[in-house]
N, C-alpha and C positions, 0 to 999 in steps of 0.2 A: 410458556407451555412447552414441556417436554415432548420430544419427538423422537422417534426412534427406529433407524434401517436395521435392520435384522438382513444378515446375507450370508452365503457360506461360503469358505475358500478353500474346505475341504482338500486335505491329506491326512492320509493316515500311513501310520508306524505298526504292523504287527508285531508285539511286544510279548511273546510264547501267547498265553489265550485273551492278552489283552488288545485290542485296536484302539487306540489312542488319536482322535481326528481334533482338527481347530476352528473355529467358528469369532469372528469379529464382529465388537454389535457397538454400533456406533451412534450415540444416544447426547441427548444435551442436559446437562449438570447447571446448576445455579452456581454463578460466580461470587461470593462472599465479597464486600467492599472492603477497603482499607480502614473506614472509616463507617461503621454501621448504625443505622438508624431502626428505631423501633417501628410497628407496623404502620402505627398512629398518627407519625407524627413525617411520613414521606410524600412533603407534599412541597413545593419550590415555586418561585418565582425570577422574572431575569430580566437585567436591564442590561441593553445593550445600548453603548455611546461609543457610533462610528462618525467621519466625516462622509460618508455614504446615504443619499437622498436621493436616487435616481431612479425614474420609472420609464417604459420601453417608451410613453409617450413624449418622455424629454428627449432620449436619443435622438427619435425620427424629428423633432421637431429643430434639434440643433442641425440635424444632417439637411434638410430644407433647408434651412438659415443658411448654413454654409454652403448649399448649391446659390442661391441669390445672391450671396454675396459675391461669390466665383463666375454669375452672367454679369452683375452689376461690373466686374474689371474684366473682365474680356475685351472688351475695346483696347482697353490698356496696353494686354500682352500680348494683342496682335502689334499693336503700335511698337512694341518693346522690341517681338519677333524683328520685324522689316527692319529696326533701326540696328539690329545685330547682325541680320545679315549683309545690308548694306557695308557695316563695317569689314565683315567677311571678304565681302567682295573688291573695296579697296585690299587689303591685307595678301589677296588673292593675287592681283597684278603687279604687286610689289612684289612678291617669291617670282614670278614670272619673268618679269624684269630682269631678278636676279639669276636665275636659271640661267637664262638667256646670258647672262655677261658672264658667269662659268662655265659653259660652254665655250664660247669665245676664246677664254682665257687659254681653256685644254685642249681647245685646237690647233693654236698657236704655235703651243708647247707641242704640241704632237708633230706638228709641221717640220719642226726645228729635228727631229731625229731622222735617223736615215731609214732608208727601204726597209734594211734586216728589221730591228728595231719594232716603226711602225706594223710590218703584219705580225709580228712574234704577239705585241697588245693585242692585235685583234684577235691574233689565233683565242686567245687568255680571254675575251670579251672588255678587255679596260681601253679599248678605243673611247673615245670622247660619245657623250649621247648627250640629247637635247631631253630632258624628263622635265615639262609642265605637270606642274600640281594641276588634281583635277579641279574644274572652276565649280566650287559651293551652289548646288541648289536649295531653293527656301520650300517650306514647308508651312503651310500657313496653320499656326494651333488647331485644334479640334475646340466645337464651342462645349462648352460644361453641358452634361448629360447628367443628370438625376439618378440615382442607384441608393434603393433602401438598404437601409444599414444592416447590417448582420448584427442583430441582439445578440448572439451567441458569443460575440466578441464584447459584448460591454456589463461590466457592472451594474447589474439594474439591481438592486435591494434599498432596503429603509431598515431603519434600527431593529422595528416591530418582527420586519422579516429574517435580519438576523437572531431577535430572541426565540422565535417560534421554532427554527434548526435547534437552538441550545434544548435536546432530550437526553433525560435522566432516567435510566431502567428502573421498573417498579415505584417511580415518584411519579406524581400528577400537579397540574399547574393550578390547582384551585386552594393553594396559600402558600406562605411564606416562611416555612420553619428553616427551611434553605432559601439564602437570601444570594442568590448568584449575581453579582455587578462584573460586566465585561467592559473594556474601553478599548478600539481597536485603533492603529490610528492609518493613516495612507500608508502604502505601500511605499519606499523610497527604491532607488534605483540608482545604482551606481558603476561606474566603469571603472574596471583595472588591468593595465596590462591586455587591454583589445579585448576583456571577457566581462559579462554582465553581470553584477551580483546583486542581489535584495534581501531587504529587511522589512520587519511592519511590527515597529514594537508593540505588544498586546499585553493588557494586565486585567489580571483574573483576582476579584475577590471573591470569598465567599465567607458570610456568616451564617453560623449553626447557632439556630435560637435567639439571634441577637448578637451572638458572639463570634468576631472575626476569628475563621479558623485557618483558612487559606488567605495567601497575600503574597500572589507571584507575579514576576514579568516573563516574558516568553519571546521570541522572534526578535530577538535586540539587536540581535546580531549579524553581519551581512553573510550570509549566504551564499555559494554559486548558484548560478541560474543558466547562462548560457556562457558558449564559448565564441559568443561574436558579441559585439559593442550595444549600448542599449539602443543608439540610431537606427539599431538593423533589427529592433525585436518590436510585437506588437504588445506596446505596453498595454492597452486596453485590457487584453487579453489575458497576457501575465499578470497583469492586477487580479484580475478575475480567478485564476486557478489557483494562488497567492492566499486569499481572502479564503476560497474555498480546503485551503490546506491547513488554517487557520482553524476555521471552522471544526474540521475533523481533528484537530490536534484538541480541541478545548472539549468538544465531547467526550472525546477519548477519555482526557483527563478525568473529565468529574463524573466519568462512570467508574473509574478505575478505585475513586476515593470514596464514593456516596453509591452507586446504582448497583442493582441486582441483577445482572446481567445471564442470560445465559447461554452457554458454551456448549461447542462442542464438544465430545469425546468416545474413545474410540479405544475398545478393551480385547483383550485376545481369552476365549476361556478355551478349555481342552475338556473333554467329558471321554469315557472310556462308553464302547458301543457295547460289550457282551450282554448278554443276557444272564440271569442269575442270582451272580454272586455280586454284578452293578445296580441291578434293577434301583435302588436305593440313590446310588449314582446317577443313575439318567434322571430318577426324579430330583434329585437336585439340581442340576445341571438346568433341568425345566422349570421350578421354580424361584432360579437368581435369573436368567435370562427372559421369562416373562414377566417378573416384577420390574425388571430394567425398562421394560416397555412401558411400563404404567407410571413412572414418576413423572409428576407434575410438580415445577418450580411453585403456579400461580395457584397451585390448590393444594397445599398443606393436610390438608386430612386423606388425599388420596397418594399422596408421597410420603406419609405416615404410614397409610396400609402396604404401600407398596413395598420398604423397606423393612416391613412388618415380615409380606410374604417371602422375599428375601432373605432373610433375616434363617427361614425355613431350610431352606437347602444350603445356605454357609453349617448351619447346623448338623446336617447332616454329613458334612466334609471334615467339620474336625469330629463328629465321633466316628469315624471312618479312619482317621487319621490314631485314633488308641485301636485300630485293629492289622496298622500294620506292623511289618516285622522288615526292618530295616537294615541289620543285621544276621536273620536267616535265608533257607533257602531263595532263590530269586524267582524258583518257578511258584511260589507260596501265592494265591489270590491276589493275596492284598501285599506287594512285594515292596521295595524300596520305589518302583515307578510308581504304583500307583501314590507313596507320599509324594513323589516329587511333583508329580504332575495337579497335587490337591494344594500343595503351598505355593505353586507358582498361580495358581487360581486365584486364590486369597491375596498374594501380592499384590496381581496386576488390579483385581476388581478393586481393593482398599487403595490404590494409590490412583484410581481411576475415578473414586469417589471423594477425593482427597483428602485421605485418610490416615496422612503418611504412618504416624504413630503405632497403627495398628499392622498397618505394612509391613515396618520395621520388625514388631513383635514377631511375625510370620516369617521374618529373613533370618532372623536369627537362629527362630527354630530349627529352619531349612538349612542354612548352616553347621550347627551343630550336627546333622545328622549328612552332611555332604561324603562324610569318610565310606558312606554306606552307597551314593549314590553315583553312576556313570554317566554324568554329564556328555551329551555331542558339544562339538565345536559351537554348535549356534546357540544351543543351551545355555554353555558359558559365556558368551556373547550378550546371551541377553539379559543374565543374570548380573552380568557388571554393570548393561543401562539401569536395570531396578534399581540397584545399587545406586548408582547415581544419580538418579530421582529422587531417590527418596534421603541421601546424605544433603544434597546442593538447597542452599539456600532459597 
């Protein structure tokens, strides 16, 4: 369904009795596929083969498991505790010891120098000190606490629920003329160089009618991910956002090749205000800007009338267009601005409808008759983007 913001950004140029103001209308256009399918016949099916069977109710149930298992050894790792620290605490009176007998040693030696000498060290602080290591306190574990899992961190889907995201614009899942087969497989996870990188190779078929038309792999390759080690990342988590980029990459794809999508876009027109000798002008200017309103991608007979009524006021631009004078006076009605201003119309609207060809048509006109036209800075500015839109592949 086309949609359409109509809004003004109004400036205007007094041009001798012409006012020249801008208006942007920013309307969504049908995206033609790479690969097009007749009305009939857009209708898909999808099979998805992940290693992915997980539901919120396995999470919580393995996160219990693993709390009972974590009270069932607790005895253990208090026993593990005490017997660590005990060792500590041997380890502890042997530095002690040794303290102790280096002190001894440096007193001796201290002994042995004369008066000057001994207070000069102490002035300096390197007199002899007795420094005991502090003596190790224990800390008996904390016993395992239960904490529900954060679903938000885990992979919860099934095949059926990765097929049911696989959506294709203007196609419906009630048969198989597209015959979508995905295979996703675990996310891999790899360290290099202290930085984390991932892969999740994915292969996309698709048959049209029977017949394999697409047959790609995708994500084969390792990726950066993070800039610390996979020990320090939540892979749960990174699985999850992984899968989900996955996801949006394979839509993308096979709406880009099969779906009828529709886009955004976003056109500049210029209408001249006088009264008159435009009156003809504002009516056109009124009927391509409210025809743009009414196009509908999903209803073909009203995006038919619409570029019907359309259709009325370009009309009224090029026979507007045999009444300028290009080449005479500048204060003339219909002077070299108002062509210019009428074929930058027809540019911008036909390469806004994706029209390049007829675009073109209109640049060259516009061209030919440039020797006649006083381009501003931003004029030609904007006249090299045309230009480039509508040359670039």
């Amino acid at each position: 369904m086309y949609k359409l913001l109509f809004f003004w950004i109004g400036f205007g140029s007094i041009l001798h009795a012409q006012s020249i103001s801008d208006e942007l209308v920013e309307f969504e256009m049908l995206k033609n596929p790479k690969q097009p399918t007749e009305v009939s016949n857009r209708f898909y099916k999808v099979l998805v083969n992940s290693p992915y069977n997980v539901t919120a109710e396995d999470v919580i149930n393995k996160a219990k498991k693993d709390h009972q298992t974590a009270l069932a050894q607790y005895d253990g790792v208090v026993q593990k505790s005490e017997a660590e620290f005990q060792k500590k605490l041997k380890e502890h009176d042997a530095e002690v010891a040794k303290a102790k007998e280096r002190f001894e040693l440096e007193s001796a030696e201290f002994k042995k120098l004369t008066m000057l000498e001994r207070m000069a060290m102490t002035d300096q602080g390197k007199s002899p000190k007795l420094v005991v290591p502090a003596t190790p306190m224990y800390y008996k574990p904390a016993p395992p606490v239960y904490q529900e899992p954060n679903l938000n961190n885990h992979v919860i889907v099934d095949n059926q629920v990765l097929a049911s995201q696989i959506l294709i614009d203007g196609f419906s899942k009630e048969g198989m003329y597209l015959d979508v087969q995905l295979t996703i497989s675990a996310v891999q996870f790899q360290d290099n160089a202290g930085q984390s990188f991932v892969n999740q190779p994915t292969t996309l078929i698709v048959k049209v009618n029977g017949q394999e038309k697409i047959n790609q792999k995708f994500f084969t390759e390792y990726k950066f991910l993070s800039s610390v080690p996979t020990n320090n990342i939540n892979k749960s988590l990174e699985e999850k956002n992984h899968l989900k980029k996955v996801m949006t990459f394979v839509n993308q794809y096979l709406n880009d090749e099969f779906g009828y999508q529709a886009v955004k876009r976003t056109v500049k027109l210029e209408k001249v205000k006088n009264k008159g000798d435009y009156d003809d002008l504002e009516k056109a200017h009124i009927y391509v800007t409210t025809n743009l309103k009414k196009i509908q991608p999903a209803d073909p007979v009203r995006t038919e009338a619409a570029f019907s009524g359309m259709q009325k006021g370009i009309d009224i631009w090029l026979s507007t267009l045999q009444k300028v004078e290009f080449k005479k006076d500048s204060k003339s009605a219909f002077n070299a601005k108002i062509g210019e201003y009428i074929y930058f119309n027809l540019i911008r609207l036909n390469l806004a409808l994706g029209k390049k060809e007829i675009a073109e048509k209109y640049l060259n006109e516009l061209q030919e008759n440039l020797i006649s036209i006083k381009l501003s800075y931003d004029e030609e500015q904007e006249l090299k983007a045309l230009e480039n839109e509508i040359y670039k592949k």
